[in-house]
Each structure stands twice: as structure tokens, then as C-alpha cells.
PAZAPA-4460 file (N, C-alpha, C; in steps of 0.05 Angstrom, whole numbers, plus 32768, in hexadecimal, padded with zeros to 4 digits):
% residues 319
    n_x    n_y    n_z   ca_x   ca_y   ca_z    c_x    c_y    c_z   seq   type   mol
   8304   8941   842D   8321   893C   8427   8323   8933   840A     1      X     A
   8335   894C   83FF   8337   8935   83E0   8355   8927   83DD     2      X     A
   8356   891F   83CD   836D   890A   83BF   8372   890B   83AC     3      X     A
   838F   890F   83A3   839D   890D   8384   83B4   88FE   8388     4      X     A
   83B6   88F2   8367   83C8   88E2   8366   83E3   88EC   835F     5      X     A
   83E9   88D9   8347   840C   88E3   8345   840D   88EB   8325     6      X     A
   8400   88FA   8315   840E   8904   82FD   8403   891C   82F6     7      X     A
   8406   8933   82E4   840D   8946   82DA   83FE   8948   82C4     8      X     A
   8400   892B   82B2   83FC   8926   8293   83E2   8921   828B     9      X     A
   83D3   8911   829B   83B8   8916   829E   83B4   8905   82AF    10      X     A
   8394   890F   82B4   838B   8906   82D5   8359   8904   82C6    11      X     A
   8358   8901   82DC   833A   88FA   82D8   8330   890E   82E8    12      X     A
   8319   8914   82E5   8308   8926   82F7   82E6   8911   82F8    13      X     A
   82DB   890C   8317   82CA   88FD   831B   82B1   8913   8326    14      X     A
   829A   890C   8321   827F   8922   8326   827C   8923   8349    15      X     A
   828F   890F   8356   8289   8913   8376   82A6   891E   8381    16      X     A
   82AB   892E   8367   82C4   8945   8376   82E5   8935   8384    17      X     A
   82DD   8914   837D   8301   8907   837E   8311   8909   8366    18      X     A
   832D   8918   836F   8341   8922   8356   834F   890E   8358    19      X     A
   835C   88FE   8342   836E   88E6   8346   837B   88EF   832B    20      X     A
   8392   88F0   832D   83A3   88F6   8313   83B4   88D7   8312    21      X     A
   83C5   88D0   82FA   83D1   88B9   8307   83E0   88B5   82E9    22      X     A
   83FC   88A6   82FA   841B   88AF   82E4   841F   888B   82DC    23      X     A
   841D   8881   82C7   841A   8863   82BC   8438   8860   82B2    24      X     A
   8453   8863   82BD   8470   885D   82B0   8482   884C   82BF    25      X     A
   846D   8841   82CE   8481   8831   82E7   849B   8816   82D9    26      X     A
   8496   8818   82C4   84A8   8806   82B9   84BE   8814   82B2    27      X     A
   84B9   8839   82A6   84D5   8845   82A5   84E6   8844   828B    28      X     A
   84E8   8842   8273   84F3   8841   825C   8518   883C   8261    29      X     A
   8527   884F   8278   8538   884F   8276   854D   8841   827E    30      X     A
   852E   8824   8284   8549   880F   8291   854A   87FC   827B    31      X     A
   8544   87FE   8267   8548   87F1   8249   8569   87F5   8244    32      X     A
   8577   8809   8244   8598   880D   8239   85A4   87F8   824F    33      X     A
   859D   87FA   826F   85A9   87EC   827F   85A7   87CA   8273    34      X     A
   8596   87B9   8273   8592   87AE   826D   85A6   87A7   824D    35      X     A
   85A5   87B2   8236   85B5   87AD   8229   85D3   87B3   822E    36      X     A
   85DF   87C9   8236   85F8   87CB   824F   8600   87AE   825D    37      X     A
   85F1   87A1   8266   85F0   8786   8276   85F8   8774   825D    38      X     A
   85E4   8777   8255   85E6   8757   8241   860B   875D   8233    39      X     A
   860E   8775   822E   8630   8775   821B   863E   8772   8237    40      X     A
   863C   8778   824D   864D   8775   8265   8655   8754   8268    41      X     A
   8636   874D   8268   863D   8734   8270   8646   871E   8251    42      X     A
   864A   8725   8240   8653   8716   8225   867B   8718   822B    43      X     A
   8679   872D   822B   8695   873C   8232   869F   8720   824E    44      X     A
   868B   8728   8263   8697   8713   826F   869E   86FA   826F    45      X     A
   8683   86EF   8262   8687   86D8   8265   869C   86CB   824E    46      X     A
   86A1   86DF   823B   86B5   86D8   8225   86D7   86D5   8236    47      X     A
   86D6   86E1   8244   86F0   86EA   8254   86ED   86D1   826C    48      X     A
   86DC   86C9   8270   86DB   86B9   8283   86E6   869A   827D    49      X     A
   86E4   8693   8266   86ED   8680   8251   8708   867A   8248    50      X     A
   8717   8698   823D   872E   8699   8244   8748   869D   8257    51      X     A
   873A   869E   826C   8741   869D   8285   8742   867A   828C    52      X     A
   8733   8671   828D   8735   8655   828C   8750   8650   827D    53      X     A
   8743   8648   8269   8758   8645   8252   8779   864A   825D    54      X     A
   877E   866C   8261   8799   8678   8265   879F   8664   827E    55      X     A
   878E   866C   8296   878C   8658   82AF   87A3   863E   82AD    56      X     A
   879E   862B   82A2   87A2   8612   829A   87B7   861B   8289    57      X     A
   87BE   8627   8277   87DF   8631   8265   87EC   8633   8277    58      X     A
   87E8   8646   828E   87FB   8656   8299   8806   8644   82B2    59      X     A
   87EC   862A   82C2   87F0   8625   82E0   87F3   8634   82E7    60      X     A
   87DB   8650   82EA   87D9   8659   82F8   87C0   865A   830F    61      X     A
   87C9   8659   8329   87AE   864D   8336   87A2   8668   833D    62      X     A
   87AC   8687   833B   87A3   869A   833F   8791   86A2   8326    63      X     A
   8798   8699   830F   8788   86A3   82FB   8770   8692   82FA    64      X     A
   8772   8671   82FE   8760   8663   82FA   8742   866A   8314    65      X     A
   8755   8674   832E   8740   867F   8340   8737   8698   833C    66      X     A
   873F   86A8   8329   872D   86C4   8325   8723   86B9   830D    67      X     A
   8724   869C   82F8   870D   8692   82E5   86F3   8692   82FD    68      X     A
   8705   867C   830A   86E3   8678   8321   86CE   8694   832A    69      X     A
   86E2   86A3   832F   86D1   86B4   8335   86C7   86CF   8325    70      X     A
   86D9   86D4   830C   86BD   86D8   82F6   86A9   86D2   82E3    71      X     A
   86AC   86AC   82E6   869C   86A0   82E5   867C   869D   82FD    72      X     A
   867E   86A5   8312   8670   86AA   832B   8664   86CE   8320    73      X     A
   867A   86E4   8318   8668   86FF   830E   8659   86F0   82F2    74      X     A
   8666   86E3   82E2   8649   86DC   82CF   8638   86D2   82DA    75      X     A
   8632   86BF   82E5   861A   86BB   82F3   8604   86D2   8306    76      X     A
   8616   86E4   8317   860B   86FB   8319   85FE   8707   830B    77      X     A
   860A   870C   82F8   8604   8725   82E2   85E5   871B   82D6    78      X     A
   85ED   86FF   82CC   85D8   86F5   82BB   85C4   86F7   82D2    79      X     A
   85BB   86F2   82ED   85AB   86F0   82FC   859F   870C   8307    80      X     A
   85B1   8726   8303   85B1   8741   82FE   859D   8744   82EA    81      X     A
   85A9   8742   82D4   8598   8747   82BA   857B   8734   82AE    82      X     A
   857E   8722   82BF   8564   870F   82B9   854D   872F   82D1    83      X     A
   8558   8734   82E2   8544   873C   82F5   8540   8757   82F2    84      X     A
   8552   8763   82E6   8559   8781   82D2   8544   8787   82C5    85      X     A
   8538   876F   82AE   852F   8776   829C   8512   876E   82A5    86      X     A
   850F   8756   82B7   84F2   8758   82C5   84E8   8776   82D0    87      X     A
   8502   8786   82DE   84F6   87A0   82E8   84EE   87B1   82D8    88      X     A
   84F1   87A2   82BA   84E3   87C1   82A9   84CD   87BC   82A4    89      X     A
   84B9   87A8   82AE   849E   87A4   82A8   8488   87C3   82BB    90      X     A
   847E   87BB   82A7   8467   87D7   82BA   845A   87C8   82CD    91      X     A
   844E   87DB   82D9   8439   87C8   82EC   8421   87BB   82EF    92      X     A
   8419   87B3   82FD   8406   8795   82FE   83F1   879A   830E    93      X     A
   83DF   878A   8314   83CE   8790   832D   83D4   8781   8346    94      X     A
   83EB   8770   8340   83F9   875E   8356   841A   8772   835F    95      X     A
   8427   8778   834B   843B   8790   8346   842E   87B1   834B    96      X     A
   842A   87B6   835A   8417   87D4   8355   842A   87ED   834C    97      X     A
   8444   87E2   8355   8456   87F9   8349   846D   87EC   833D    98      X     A
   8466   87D5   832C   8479   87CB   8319   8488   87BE   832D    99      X     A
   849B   87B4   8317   84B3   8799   8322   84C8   87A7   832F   100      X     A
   84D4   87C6   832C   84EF   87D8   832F   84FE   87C5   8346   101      X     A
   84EF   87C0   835F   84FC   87B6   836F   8510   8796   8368   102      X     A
   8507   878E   834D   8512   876E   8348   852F   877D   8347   103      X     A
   8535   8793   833C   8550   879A   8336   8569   879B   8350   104      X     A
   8554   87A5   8362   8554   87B0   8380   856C   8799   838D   105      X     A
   854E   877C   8389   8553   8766   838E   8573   8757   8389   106      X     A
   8580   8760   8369   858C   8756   8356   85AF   8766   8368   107      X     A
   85A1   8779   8367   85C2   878C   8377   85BE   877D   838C   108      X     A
   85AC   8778   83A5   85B9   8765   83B5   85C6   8756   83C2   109      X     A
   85BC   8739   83AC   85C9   8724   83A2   85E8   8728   8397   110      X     A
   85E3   8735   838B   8603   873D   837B   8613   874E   838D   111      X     A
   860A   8756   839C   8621   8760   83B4   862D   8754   83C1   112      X     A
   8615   873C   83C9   861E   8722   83DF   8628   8715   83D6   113      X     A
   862B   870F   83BB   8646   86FE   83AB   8655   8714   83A5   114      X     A
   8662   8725   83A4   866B   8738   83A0   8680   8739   83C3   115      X     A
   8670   8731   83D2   867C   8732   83E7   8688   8715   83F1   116      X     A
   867C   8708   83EF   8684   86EC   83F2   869A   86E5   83E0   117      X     A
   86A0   86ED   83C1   86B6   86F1   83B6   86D5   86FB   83C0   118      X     A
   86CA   8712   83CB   86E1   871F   83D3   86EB   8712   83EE   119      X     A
   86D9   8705   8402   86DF   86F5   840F   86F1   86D8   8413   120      X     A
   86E4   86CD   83FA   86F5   86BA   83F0   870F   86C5   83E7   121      X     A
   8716   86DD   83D2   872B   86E1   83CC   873D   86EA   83E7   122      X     A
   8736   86F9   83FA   8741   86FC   8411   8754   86DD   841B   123      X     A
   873E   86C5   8421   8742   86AF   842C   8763   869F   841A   124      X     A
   875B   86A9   83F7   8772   8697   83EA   878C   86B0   83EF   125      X     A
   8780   86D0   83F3   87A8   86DE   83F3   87B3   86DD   83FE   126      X     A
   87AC   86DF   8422   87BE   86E2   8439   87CE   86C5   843E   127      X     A
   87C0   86AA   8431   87CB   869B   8433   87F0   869D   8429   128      X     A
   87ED   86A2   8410   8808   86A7   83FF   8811   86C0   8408   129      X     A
   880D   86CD   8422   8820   86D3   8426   883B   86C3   8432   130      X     A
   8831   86B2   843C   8844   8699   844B   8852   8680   8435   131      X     A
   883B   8685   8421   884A   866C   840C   883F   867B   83F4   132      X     A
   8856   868F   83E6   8853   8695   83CD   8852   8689   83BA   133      X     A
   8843   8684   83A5   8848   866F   838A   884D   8681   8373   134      X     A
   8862   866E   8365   8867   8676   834B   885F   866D   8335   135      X     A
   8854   867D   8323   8847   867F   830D   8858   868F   82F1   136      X     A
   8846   868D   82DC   8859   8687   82BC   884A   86A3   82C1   137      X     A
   885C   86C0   82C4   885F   86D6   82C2   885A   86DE   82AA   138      X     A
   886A   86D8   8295   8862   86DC   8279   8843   86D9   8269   139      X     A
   8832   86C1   826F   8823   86BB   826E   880D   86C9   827F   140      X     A
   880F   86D2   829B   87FE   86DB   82A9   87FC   86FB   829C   141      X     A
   8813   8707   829A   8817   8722   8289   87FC   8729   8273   142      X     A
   8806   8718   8269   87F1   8713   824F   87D3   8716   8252   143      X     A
   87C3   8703   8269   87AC   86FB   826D   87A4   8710   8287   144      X     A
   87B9   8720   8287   87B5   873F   829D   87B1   8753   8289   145      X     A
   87BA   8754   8273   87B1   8766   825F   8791   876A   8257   146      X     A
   878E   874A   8243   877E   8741   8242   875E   8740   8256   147      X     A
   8764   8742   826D   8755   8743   8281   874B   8765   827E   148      X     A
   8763   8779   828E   8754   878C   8287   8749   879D   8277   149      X     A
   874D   8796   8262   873F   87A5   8243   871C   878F   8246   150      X     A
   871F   877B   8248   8701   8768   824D   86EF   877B   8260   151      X     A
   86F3   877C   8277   86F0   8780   828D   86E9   8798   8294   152      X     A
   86FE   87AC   8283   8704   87CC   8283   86E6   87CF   8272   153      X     A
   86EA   87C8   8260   86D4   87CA   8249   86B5   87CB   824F   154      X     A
   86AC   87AA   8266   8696   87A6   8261   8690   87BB   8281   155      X     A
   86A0   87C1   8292   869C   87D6   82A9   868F   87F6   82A2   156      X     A
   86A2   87FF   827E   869D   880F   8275   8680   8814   8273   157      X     A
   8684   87FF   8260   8660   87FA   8256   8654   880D   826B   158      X     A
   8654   87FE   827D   863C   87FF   8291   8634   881A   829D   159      X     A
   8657   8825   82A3   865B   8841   82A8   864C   8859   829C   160      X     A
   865C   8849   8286   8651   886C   8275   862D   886A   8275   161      X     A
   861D   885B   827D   8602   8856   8278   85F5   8872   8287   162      X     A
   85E1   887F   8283   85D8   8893   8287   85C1   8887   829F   163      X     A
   85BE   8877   82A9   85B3   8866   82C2   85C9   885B   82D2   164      X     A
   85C8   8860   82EF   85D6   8855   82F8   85C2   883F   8316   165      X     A
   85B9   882E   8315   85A1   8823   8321   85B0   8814   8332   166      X     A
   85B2   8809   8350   85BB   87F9   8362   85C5   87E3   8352   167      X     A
   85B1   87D8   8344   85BB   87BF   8334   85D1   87BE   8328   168      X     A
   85CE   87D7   8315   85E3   87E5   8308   85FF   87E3   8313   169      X     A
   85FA   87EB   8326   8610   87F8   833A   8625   87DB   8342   170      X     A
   8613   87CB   8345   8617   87B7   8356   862F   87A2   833A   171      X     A
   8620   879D   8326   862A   8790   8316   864A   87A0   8308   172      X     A
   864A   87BF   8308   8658   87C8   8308   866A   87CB   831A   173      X     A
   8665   87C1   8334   8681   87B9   834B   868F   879C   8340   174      X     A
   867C   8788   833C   8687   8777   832D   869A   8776   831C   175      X     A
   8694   8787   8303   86A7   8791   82F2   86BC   8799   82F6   176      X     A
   86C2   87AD   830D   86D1   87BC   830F   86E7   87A9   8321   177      X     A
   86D6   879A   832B   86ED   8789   833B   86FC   8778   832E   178      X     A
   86ED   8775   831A   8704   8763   8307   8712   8769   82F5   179      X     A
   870D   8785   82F6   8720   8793   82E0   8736   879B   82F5   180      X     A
   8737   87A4   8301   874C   87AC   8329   8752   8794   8331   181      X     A
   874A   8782   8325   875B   8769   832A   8771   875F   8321   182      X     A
   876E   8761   8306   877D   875A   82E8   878F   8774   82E9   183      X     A
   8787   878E   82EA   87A0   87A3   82E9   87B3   8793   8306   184      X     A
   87A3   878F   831C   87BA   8784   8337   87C2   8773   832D   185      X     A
   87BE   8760   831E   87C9   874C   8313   87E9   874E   82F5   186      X     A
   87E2   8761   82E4   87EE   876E   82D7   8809   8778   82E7   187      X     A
   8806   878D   82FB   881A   87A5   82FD   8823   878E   8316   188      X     A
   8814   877A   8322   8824   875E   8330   8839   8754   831C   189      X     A
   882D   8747   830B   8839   872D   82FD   8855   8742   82F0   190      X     A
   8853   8761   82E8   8875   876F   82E0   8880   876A   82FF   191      X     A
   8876   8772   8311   8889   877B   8325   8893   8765   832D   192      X     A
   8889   873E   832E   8893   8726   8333   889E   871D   8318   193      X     A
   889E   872C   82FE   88A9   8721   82E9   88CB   8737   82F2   194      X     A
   88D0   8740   8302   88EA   8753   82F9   88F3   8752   831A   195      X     A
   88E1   8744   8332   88F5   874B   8349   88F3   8728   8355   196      X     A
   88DD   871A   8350   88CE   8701   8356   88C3   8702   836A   197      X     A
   88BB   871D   8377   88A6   8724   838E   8892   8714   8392   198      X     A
   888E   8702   8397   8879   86EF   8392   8861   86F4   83A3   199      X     A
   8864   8702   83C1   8850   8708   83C9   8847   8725   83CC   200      X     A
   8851   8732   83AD   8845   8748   83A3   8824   8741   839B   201      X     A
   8823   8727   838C   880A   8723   8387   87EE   871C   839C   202      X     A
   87F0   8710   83B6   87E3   8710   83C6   87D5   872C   83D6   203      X     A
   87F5   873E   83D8   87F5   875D   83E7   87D6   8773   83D6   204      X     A
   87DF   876C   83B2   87D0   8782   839F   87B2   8772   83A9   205      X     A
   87B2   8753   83A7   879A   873D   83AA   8788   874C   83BD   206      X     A
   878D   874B   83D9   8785   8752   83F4   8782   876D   83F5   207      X     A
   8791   8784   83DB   8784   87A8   83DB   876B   879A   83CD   208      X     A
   8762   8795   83BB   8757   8794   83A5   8736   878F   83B2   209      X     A
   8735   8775   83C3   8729   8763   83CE   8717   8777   83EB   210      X     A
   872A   877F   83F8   8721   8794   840C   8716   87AE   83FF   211      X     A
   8717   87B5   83EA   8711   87CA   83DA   86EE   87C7   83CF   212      X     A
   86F4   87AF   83C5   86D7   87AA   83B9   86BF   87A0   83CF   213      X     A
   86CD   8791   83E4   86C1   8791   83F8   86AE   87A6   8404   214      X     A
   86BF   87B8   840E   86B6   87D7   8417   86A0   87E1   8406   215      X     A
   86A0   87DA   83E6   8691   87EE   83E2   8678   87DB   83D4   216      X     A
   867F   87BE   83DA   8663   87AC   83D6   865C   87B1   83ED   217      X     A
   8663   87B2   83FF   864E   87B3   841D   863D   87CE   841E   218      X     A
   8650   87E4   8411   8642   87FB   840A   8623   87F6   83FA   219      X     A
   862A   87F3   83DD   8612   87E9   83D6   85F8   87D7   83DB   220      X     A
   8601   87C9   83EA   85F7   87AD   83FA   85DE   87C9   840E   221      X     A
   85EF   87D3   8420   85D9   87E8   842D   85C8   87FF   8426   222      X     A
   85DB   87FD   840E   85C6   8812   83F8   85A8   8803   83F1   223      X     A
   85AC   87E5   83E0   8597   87DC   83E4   8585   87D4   83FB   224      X     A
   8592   87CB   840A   8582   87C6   842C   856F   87EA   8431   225      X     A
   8577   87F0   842E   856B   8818   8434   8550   8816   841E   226      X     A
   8555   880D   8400   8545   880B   83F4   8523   87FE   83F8   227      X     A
   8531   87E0   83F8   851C   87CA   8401   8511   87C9   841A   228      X     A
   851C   87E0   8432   850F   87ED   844B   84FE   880C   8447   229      X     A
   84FF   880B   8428   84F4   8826   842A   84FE   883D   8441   230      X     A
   851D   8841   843C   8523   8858   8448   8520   8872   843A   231      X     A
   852A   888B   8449   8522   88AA   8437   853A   88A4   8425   232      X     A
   8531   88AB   840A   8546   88A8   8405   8566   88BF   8405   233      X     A
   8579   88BC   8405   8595   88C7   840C   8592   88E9   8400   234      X     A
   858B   88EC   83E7   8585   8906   83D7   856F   8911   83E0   235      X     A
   855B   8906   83EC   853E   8910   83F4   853D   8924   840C   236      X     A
   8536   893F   8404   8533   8957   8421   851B   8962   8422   237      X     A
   850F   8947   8435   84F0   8950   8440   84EB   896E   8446   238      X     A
   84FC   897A   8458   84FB   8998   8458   84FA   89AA   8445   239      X     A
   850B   89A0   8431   8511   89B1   8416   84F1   89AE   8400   240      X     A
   84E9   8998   83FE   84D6   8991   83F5   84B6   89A2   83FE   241      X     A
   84B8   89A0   8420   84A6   89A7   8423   84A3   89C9   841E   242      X     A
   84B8   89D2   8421   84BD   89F2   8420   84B5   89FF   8408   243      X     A
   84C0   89EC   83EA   84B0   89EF   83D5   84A0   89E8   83CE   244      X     A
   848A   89D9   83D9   8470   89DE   83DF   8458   89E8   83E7   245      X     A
   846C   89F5   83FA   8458   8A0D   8408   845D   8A20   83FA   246      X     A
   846B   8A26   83E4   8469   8A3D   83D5   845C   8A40   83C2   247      X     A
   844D   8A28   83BF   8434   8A28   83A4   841C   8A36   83B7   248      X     A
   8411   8A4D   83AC   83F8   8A59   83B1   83DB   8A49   83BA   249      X     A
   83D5   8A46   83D1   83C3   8A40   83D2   83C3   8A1F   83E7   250      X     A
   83DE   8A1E   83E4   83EC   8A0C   8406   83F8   8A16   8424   251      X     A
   83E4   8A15   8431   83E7   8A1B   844E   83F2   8A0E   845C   252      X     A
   83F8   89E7   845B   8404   89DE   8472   840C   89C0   8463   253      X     A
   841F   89AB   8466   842C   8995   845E   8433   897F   846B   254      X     A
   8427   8966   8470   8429   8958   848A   8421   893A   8479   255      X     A
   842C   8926   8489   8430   8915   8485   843E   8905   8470   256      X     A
   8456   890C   846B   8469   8908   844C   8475   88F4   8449   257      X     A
   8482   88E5   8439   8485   88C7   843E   8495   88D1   8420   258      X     A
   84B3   88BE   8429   84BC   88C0   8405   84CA   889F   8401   259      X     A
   84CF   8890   83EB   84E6   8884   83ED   84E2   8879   83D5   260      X     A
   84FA   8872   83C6   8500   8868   83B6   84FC   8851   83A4   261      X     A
   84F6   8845   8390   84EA   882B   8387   8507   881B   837D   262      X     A
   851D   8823   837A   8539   8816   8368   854A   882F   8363   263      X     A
   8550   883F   837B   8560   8848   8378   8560   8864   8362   264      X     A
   8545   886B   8351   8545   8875   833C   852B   8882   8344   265      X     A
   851D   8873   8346   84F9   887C   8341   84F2   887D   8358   266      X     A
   84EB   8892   8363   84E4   88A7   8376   84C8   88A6   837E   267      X     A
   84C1   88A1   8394   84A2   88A7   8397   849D   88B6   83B2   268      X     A
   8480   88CF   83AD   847D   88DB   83D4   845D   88D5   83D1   269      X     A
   8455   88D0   83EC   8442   88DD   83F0   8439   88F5   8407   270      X     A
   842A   8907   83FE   8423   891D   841F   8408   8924   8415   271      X     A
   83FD   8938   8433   83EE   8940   8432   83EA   8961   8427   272      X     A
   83DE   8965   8420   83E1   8986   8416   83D0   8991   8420   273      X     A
   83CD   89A6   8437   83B4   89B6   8442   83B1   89D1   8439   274      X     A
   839C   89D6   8428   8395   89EE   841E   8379   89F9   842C   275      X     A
   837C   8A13   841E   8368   8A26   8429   8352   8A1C   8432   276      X     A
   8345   8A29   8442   831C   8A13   844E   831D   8A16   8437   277      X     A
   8311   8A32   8423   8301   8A3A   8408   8308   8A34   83ED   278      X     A
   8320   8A17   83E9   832D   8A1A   83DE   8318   8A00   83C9   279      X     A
   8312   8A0B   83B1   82FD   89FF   839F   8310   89EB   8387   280      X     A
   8306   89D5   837D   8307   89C6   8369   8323   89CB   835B   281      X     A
   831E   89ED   8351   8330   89F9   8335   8349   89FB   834A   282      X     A
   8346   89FD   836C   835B   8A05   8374   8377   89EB   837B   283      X     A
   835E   89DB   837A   8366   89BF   837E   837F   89BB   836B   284      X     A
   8372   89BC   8353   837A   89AA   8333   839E   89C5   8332   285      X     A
   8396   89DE   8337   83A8   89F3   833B   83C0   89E5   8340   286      X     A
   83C5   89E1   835F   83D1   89E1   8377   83D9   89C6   8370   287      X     A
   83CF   89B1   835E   83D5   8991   8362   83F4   8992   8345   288      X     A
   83E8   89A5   8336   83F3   89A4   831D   840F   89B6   831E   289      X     A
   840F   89CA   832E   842C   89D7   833B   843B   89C2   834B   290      X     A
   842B   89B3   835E   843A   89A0   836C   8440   8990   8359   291      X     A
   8435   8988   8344   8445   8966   8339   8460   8975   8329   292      X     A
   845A   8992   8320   8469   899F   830F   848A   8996   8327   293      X     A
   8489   89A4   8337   8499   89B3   8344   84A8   8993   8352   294      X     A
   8499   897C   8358   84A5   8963   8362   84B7   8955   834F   295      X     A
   84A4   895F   8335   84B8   894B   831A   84D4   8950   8315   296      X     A
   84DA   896E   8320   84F3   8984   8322   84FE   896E   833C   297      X     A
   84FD   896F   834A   8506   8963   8364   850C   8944   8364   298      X     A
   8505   8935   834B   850B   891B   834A   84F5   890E   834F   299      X     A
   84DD   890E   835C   84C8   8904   835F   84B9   88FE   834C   300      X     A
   84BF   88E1   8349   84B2   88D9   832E   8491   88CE   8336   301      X     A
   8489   88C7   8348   8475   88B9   8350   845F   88C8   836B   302      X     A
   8457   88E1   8364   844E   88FA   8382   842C   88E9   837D   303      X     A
   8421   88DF   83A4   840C   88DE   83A1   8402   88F7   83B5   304      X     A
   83EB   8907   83B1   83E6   8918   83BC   83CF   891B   83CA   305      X     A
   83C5   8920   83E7   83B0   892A   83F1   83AF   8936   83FF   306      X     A
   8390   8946   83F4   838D   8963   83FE   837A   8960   8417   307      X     A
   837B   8972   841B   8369   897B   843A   836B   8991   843B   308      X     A
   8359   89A0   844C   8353   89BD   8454   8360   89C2   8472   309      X     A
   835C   89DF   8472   8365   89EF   8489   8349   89E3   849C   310      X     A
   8351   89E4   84AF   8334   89D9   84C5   8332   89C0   84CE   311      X     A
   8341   89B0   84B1   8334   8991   84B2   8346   897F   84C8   312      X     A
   8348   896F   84C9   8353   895C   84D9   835A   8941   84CE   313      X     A
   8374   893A   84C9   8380   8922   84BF   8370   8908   84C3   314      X     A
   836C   88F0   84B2   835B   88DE   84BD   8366   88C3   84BF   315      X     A
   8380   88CA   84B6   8398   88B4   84BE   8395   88B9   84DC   316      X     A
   83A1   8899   84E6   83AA   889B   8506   83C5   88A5   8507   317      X     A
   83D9   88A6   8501   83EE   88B0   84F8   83FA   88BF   84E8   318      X     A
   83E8   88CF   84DB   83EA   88EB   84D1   83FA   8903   84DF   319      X     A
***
């Protein structure tokens, strides 16, 4: 029975005929932009988070001073995001065997569950005012609804346009977005109680806003749970996979396949590959180097491979 590993780029050849190829990038280059994306996200916020205070206290307003609290709570996220962001870009270790990726894993989480617990709380303070509306300095709230979404709008951007989009990613970017969909509900509120005095217009937009972000932190929330259980991942078609496999020359049969994800990004399989009884050394190195070709196409950043012959018999118990 032989054995190969996971790269393309180079590999070793041993005098007792074991092939081990092997891919050293587990740290990934391209979570460096995320990481700086983060740090202007969270400057952006926490700058906005300040004047919110500030306006808060101008205005007596207790709705503005409670969405201070609580994007004072996404800075804390974020920063606890990006502290664990940038741990995931370490390579790996002999305690780490495939790098930190999962700290990021970890980071979306966390930030969902405040993410959700947020929207919870905001639930708890709207429905109240539907029964006892309060009034607030409209003029002043106008202002710090502007102000909000251009902050907000901005550091969400950031994040957006990033050419990575990583759970973490994802996650800190619901953040954002909730508080930018906050501040517009707040905005196109504070005209519609500045010109009719609808007062519990602002609770009604509060409670879309809140159920909105909800829905799709719990979304994420199970995206990472799928992750950190090593499920298949959502894009992954074992069938499809194996089919282009068997079309490299010199593969007869494909069994035991295993795929899942490290963060959402970085891809790893392993299987078995059964080739010909007669199938020699050159046929090996052949057949290993089409397969890493043809997986790297497929997203599979991390293929470990072993071979076996026609005749042989699996030596896994669960093979």
C-alpha cells in the first residue's frame, strides 16, 4: 500500500518506495487584507462610538445612548475578532498541525452570540414603547442618523469589498451592517416623527431591524457549528469529485473520502485511490500529480492521498 500527501510543488521520493508529497501554506497569505479591513472597521467604529455618546447626552436621547451601548459591545467584538483573525494567520506547529484557521472559526462564533444577544436585548427595549412612546430632540437625532450611516456604511464597506469572505469575516460584517440598518431605521424614523410625531414609528423600524439580523446571526452561528463539527462542506460534491477522478488514467476504483473545511476557505480531502495490480512507481508519481492538478481546480487546497492496488484489501476497519 503506498501513501501520498497533499502538494503538487514538490514532494520527496524515499529508497523503500513511500511517496509523500506535502503543501507548507497553512497560514494562507490572504487573510493579511482581512485583518487590515478589521483594524479600519473597527477605528471607524470605535470613533463613532464616542460620538454617539456624546450626541446621546445632547439630544436625551435614551435610544441613541442604547445603540452607544451596543456599538460599544460590536467594538469589543470586533477587537476580540481581530485579536483571533490575525492569530489564524500563523502557519503551523507541531502542537497546531494545520495552523490556527480555526481561531477565526472560533471568533465568528462568539460574535454571533453577541450578535444575537444584541438583537435580543434590542427586541426587549422596542415592543416596550410600543405602549409608552418617548419623545426625543428629532432635529438632533436627524443629524447623528446621518452621521451614523456614512460611519457604519463605510467601515461595512471595507469589509465587503475584501476579496475574502471568511465566517469571521462574515460575522463582523453582520455587525456592521446592523448598525448601519439601524441608523438608516433611525434616520427615515426620526423624518417621519419629525413631520407626523409617530412616535412609535421608531420601535416598529427597531423590531424589523432586530428580527432581521437575528435571522441571519443564527444563520452564521450554524455555519460555524457545521465548521467546528467538521461537516461536508455546503459547495463540496463527493460524487462530482469522485467522477473526475476516475478519469485520470490509470484509476480503477475510489473509496473512503472524507472532505471538510478548516475556516470556511481552506479546503481539505482525504481518499483512497485504487490503481492497476501492475501499476509501478512512475505510475504512482503520474496519477498523484493529475490528481493534485485537477483537486486544486475544485477548491481543494489540502488533498492527502492513498494508493492501493486492484486485489488489495483496505486495512482501515472502516474503510
Amino acid at each position: 500500500m503506498k501513501e501520498t500527501g497533499h502538494n503538487h510543488e514538490h514532494s520527496h521520493s524515499h529508497e523503500h518506495g513511500h511517496e509523500d508529497g506535502h503543501h507548507h501554506h497553512a497560514g494562507g497569505m490572504h487573510v493579511h487584507p482581512i485583518v487590515k479591513n478589521m483594524r479600519i472597521a473597527l477605528l471607524l467604529n470605535v470613533s463613532f462610538t464616542i460620538i454617539e455618546f456624546v450626541g446621546g447626552i445632547m439630544t436625551n436621547s435614551m435610544a441613541i445612548l442604547s445603540d452607544a451601548i451596543h456599538d460599544l459591545g460590536d467594538s469589543i467584538a470586533i477587537v476580540c475578532s481581530l485579536v483571533l483573525e490575525k492569530k489564524s494567520t500563523g502557519g503551523r506547529t507541531q502542537l497546531f498541525t494545520y495552523g490556527k484557521r480555526r481561531l477565526s472559526v472560533l471568533a465568528a462564533f462568539f460574535t454571533s452570540l453577541i450578535l444575537i444577544a444584541g438583537s435580543v436585548v434590542i427586541l426587549t427595549q422596542a415592543i416596550p414603547r410600543f405602549f409608552h412612546p418617548e419623545s426625543v430632540n428629532t432635529g438632533g437625532v436627524l443629524w447623528l442618523a446621518v452621521l451614523g450611516v456614512i460611519f457604519n456604511g463605510l467601515a461595512f464597506f471595507r469589509l465587503f469589498k475584501g476579496k475574502s469572505k471568511s465566517v469571521n469575516q462574515r460575522a463582523v460584517m453582520m455587525h456592521l451592517m446592523e448598525d448601519a440598518l439601524g441608523w438608516i431605521v433611525v434616520l427615515v424614523g426620526g423624518f417621519i416623527m419629525y413631520f407626523t410625531s409617530w412616535m412609535w414609528i421608531d420601535p416598529l423600524l427597531s423590531v424589523g431591524v432586530a428580527v432581521f439580523i437575528l435571522y441571519n446571526a443564527i444563520r452564521n452561528i450554524m455555519q460555524t457549528l457545521k465548521i467546528l463539527l467538521q461537516v461536508k462542506p455546503d459547495n463540496f460534491n463527493d460524487e462530482e469529485i469522485k467522477a473526475a477522478l476516475l478519469k485520470i488514467p490509470g484509476i480503477t476504483n475510489i473509496h473512503d473520502l472524507h472532505a471538510w473545511t478548516m475556516d470556511g476557505e481552506y479546503n481539505v480531502l482525504t481518499t483512497h485511490l485504487v490503481l492497476n495490480s501492475d501499476a509501478n512507481m512512475e505510475d504512482m508519481r503520474k496519477v498523484r500529480n493529475e490528481a493534485y492538478h485537477l483537486l486544486s481546480h475544485l477548491e481543494i487546497h489540502h488533498p492527502t492521498l492513498q494508493f492501493e492496488f486492484e486485489g488489495e484489501s483496505c486495512a482501515l476497519i472502516h474503510c
